[in-house]
Jmol script that loads the backbone (N, CA, C; Angstrom):
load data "model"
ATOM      1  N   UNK A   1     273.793  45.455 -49.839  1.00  0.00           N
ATOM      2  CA  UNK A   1     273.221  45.233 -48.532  1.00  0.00           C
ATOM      3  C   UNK A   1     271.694  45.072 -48.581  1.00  0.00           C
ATOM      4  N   UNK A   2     271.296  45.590 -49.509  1.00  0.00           N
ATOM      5  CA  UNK A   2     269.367  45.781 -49.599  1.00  0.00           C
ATOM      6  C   UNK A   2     269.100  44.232 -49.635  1.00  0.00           C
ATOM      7  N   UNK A   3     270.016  43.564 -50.488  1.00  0.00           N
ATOM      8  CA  UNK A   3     269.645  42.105 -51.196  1.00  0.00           C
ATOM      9  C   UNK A   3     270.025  41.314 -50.213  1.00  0.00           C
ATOM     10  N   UNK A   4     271.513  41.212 -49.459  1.00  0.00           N
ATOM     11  CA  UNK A   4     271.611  40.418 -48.630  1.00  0.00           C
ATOM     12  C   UNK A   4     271.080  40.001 -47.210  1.00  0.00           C
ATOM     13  N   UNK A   5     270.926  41.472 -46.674  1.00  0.00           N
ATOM     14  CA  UNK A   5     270.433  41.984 -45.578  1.00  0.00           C
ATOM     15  C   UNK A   5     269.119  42.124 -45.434  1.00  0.00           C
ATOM     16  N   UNK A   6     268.422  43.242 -46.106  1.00  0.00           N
ATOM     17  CA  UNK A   6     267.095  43.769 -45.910  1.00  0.00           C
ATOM     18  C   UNK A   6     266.430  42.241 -46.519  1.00  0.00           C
ATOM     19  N   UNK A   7     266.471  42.099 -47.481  1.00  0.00           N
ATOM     20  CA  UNK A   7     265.700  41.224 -48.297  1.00  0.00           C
ATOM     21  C   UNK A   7     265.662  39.331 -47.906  1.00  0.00           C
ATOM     22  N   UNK A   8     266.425  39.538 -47.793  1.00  0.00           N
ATOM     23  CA  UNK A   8     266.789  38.025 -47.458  1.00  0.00           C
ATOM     24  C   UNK A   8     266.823  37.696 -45.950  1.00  0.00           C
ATOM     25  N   UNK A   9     266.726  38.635 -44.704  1.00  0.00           N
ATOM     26  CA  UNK A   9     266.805  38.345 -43.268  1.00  0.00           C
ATOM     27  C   UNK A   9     265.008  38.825 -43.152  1.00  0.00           C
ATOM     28  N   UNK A  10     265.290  39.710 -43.805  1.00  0.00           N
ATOM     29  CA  UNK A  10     263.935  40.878 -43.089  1.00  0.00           C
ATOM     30  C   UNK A  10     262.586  40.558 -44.225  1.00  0.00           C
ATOM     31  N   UNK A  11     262.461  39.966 -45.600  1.00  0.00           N
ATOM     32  CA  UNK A  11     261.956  39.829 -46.401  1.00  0.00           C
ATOM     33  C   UNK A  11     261.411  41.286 -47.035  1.00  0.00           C
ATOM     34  N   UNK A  12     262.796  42.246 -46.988  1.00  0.00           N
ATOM     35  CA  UNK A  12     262.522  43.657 -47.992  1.00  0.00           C
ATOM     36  C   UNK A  12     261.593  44.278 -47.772  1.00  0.00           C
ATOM     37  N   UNK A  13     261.666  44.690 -46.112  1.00  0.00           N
ATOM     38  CA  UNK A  13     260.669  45.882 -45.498  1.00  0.00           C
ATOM     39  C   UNK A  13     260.524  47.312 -46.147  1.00  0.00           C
ATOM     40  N   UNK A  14     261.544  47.461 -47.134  1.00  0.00           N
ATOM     41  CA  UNK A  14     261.272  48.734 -47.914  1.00  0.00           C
ATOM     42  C   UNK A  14     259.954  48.943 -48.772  1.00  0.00           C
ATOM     43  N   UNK A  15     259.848  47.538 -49.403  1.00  0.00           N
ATOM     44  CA  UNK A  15     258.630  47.548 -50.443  1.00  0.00           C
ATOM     45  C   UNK A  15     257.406  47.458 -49.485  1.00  0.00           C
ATOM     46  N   UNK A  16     257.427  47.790 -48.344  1.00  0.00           N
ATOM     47  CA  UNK A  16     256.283  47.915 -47.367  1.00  0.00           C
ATOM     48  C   UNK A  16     256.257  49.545 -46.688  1.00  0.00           C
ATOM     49  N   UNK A  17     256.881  49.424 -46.026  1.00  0.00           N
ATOM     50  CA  UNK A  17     256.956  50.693 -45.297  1.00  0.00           C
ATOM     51  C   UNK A  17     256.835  51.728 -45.914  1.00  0.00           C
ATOM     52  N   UNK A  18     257.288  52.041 -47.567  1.00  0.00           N
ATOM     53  CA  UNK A  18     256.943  53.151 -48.169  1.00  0.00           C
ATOM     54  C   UNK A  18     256.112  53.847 -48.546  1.00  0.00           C
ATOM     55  N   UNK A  19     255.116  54.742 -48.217  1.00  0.00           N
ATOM     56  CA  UNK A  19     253.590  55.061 -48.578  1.00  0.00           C
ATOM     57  C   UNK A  19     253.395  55.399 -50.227  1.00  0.00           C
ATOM     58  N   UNK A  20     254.833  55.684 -50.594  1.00  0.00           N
ATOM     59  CA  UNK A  20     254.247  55.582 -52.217  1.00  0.00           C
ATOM     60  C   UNK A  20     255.317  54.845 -53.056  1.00  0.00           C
ATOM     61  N   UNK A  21     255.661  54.342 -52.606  1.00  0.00           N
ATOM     62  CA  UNK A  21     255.925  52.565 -53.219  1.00  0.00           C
ATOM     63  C   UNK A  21     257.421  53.100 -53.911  1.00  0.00           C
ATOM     64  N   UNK A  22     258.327  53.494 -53.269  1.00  0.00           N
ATOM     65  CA  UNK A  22     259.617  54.014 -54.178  1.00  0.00           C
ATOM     66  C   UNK A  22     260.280  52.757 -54.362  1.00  0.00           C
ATOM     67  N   UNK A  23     260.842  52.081 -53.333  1.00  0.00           N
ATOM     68  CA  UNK A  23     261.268  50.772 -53.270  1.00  0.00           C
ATOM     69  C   UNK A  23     260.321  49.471 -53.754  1.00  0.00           C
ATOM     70  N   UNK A  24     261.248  49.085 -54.551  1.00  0.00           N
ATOM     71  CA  UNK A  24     260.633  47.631 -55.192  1.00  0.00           C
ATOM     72  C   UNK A  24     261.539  46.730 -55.403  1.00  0.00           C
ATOM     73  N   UNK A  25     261.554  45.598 -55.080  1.00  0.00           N
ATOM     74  CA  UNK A  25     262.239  44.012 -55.493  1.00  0.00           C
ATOM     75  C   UNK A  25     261.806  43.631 -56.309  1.00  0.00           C
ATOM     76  N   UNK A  26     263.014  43.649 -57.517  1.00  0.00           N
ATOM     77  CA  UNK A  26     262.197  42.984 -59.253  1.00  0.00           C
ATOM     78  C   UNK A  26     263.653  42.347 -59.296  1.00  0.00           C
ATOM     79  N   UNK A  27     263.118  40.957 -60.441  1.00  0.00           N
ATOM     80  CA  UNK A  27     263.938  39.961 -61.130  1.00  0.00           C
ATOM     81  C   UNK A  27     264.574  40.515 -61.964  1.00  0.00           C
ATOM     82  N   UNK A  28     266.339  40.136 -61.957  1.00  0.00           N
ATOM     83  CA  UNK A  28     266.705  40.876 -63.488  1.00  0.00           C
ATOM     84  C   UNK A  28     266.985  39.294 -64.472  1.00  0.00           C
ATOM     85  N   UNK A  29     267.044  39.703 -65.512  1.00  0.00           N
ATOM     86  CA  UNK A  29     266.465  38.439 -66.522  1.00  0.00           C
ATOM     87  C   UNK A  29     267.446  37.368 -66.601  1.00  0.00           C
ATOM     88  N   UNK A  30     268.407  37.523 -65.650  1.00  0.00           N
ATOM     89  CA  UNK A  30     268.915  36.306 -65.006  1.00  0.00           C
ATOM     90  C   UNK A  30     268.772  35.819 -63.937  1.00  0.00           C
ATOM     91  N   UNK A  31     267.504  36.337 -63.238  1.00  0.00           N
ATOM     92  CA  UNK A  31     266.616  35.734 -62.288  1.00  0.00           C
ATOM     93  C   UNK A  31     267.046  35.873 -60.559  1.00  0.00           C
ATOM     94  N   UNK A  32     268.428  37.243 -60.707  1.00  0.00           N
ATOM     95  CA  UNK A  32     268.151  37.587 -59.418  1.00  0.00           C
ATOM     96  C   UNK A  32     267.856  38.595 -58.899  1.00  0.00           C
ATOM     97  N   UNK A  33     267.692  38.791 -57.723  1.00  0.00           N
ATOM     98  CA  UNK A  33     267.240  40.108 -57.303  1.00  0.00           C
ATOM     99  C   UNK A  33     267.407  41.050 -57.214  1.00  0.00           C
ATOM    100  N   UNK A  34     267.427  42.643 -57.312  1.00  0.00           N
ATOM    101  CA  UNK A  34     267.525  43.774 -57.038  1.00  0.00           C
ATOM    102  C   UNK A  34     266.617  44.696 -57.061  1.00  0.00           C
ATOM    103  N   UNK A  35     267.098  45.822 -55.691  1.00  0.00           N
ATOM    104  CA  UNK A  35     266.141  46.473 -55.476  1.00  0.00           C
ATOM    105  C   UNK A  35     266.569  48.300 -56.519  1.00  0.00           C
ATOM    106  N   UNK A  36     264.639  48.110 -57.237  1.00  0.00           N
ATOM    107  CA  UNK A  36     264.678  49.379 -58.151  1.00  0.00           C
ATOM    108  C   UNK A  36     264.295  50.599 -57.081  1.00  0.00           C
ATOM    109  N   UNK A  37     265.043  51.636 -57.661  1.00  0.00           N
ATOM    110  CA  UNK A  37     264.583  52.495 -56.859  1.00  0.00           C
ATOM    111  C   UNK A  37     263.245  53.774 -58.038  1.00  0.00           C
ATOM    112  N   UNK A  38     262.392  53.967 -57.533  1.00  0.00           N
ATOM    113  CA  UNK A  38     261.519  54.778 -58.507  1.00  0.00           C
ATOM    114  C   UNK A  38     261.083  56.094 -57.673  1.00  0.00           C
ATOM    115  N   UNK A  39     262.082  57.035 -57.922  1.00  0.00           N
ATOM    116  CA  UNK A  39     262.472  58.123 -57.025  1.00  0.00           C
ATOM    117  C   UNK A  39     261.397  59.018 -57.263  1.00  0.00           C
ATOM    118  N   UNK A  40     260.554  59.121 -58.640  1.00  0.00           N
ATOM    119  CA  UNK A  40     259.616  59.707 -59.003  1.00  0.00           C
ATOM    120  C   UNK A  40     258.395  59.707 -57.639  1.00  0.00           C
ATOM    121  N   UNK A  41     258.478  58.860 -57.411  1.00  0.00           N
ATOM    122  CA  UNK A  41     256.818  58.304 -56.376  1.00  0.00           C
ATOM    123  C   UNK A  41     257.076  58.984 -54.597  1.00  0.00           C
ATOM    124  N   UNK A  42     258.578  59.325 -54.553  1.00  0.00           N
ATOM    125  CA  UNK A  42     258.711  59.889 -53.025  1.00  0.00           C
ATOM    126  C   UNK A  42     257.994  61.187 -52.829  1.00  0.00           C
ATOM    127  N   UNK A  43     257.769  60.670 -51.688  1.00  0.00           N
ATOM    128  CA  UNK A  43     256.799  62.021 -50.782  1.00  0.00           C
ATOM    129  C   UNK A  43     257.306  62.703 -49.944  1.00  0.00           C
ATOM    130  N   UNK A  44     258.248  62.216 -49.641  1.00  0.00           N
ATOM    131  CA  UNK A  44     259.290  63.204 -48.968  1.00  0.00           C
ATOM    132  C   UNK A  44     258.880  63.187 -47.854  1.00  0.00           C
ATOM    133  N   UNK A  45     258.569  61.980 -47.069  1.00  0.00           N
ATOM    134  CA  UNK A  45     258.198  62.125 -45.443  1.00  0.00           C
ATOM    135  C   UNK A  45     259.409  61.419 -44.844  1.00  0.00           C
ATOM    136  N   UNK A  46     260.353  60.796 -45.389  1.00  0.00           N
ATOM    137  CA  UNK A  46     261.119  60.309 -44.713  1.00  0.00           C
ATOM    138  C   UNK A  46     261.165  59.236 -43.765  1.00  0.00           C
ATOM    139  N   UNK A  47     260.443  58.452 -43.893  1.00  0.00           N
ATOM    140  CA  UNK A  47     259.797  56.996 -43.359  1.00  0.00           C
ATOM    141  C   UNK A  47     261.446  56.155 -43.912  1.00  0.00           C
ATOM    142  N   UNK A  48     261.467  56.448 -45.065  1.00  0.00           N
ATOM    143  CA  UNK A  48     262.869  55.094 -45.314  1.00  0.00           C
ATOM    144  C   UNK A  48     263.914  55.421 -44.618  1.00  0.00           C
ATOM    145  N   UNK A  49     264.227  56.968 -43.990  1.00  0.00           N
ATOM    146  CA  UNK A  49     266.145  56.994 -43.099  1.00  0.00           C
ATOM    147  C   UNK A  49     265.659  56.638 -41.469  1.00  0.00           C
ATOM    148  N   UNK A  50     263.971  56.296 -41.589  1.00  0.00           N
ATOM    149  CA  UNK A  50     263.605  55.637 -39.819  1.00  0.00           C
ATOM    150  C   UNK A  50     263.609  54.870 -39.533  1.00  0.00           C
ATOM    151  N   UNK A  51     262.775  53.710 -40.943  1.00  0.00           N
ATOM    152  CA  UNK A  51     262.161  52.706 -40.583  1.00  0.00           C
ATOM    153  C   UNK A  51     263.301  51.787 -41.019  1.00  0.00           C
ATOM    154  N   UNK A  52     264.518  52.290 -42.046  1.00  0.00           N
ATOM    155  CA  UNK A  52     265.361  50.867 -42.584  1.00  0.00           C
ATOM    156  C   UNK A  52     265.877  50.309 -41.600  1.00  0.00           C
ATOM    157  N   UNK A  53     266.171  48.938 -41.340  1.00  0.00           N
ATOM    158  CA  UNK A  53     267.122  48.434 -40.845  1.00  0.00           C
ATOM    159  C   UNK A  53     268.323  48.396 -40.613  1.00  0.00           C
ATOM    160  N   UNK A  54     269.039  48.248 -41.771  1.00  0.00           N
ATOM    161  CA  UNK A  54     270.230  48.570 -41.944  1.00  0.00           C
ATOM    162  C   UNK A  54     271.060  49.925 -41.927  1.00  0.00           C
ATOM    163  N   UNK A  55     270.052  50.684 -41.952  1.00  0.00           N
ATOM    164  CA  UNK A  55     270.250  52.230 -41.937  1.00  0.00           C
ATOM    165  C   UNK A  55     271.241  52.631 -43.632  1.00  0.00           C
ATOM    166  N   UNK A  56     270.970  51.914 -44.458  1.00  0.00           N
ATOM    167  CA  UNK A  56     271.603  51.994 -45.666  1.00  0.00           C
ATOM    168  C   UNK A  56     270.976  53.107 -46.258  1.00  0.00           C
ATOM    169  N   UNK A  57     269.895  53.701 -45.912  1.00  0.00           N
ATOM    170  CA  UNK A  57     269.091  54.353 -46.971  1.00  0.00           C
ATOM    171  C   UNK A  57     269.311  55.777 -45.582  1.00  0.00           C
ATOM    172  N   UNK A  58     269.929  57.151 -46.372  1.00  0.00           N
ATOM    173  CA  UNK A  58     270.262  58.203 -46.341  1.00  0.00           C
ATOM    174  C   UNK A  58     269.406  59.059 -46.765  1.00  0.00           C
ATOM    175  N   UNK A  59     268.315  59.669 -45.896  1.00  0.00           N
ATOM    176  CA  UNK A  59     267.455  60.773 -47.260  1.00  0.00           C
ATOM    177  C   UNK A  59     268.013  62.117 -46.174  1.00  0.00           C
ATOM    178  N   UNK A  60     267.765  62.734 -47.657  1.00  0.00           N
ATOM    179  CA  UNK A  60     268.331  64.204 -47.525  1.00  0.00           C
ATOM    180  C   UNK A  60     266.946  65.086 -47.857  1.00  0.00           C
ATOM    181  N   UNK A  61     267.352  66.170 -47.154  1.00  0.00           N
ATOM    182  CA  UNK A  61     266.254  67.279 -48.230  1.00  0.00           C
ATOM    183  C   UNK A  61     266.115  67.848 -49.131  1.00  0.00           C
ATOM    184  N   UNK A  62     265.004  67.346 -49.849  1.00  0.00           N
ATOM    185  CA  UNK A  62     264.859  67.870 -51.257  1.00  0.00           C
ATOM    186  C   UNK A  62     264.389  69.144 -51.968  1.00  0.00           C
ATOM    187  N   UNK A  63     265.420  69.657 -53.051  1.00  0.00           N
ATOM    188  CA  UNK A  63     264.856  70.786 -53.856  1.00  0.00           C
ATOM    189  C   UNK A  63     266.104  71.788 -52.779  1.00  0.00           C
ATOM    190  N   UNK A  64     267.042  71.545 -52.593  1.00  0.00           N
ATOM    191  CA  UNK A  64     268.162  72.450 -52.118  1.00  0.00           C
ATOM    192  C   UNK A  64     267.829  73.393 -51.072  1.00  0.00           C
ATOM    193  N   UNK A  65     266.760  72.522 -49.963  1.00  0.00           N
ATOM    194  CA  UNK A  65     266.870  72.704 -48.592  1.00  0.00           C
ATOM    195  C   UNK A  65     265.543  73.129 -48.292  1.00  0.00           C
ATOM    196  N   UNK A  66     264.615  73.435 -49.750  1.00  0.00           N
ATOM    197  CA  UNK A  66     263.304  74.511 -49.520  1.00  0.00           C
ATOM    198  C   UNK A  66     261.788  73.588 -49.385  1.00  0.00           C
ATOM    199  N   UNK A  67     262.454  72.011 -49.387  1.00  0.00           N
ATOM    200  CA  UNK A  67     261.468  71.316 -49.567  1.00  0.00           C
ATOM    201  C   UNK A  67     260.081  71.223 -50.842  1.00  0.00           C
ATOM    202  N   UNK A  68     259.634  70.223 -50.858  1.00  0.00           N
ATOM    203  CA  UNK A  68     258.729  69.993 -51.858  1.00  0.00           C
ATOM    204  C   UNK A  68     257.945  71.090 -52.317  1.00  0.00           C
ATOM    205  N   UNK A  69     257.850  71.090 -53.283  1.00  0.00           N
ATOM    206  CA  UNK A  69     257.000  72.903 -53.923  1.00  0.00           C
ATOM    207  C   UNK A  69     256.191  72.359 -54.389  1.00  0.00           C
ATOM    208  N   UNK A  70     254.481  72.490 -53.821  1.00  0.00           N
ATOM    209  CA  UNK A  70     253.132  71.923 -53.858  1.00  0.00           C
ATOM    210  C   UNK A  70     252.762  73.555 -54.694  1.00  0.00           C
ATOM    211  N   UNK A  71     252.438  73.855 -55.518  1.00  0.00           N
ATOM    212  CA  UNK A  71     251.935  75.507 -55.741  1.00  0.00           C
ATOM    213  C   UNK A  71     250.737  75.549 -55.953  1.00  0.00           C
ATOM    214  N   UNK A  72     249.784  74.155 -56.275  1.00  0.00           N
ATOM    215  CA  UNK A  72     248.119  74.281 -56.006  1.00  0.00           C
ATOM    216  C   UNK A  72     247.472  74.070 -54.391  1.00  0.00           C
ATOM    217  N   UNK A  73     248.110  74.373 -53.830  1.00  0.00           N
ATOM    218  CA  UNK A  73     247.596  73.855 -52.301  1.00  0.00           C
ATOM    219  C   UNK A  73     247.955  75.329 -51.493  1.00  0.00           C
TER     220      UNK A  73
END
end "model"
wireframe off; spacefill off
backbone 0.3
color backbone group
């Protein structure tokens, strides 16, 4: 759905809307599209289960309910 839908109607509002770039549209070396996900870079604000379109993208809370553990702040 990311490829048919998001990407191809909407021109892949994920690789926008995300403040730290989890979603990306890359070529695979037979030259079509799919979207990588780089789970490392989430911030955990939850912008992608608001802003998707399709409502394909499900976020949950992370770290088994206790949220992100910042321990220098």
């Amino acid at each position: 759905m990311p490829i048919d839908v998001n990407l191809s109607q909407f021109a892949g509002p994920e690789q926008r809307y995300c403040p730290g770039g989890v979603y990306e549209f890359v070529k695979n070396d037979d030259g079509q599209d799919r979207l990588q996900i780089n789970a490392q870079n989430c911030l955990h604000c939850k912008t992608c289960d608001i802003k998707d379109p399709g409502r394909n993208i499900v976020w949950v809370t992370p770290e088994d309910g206790g949220g992100p553990n910042y321990p220098n702040l």
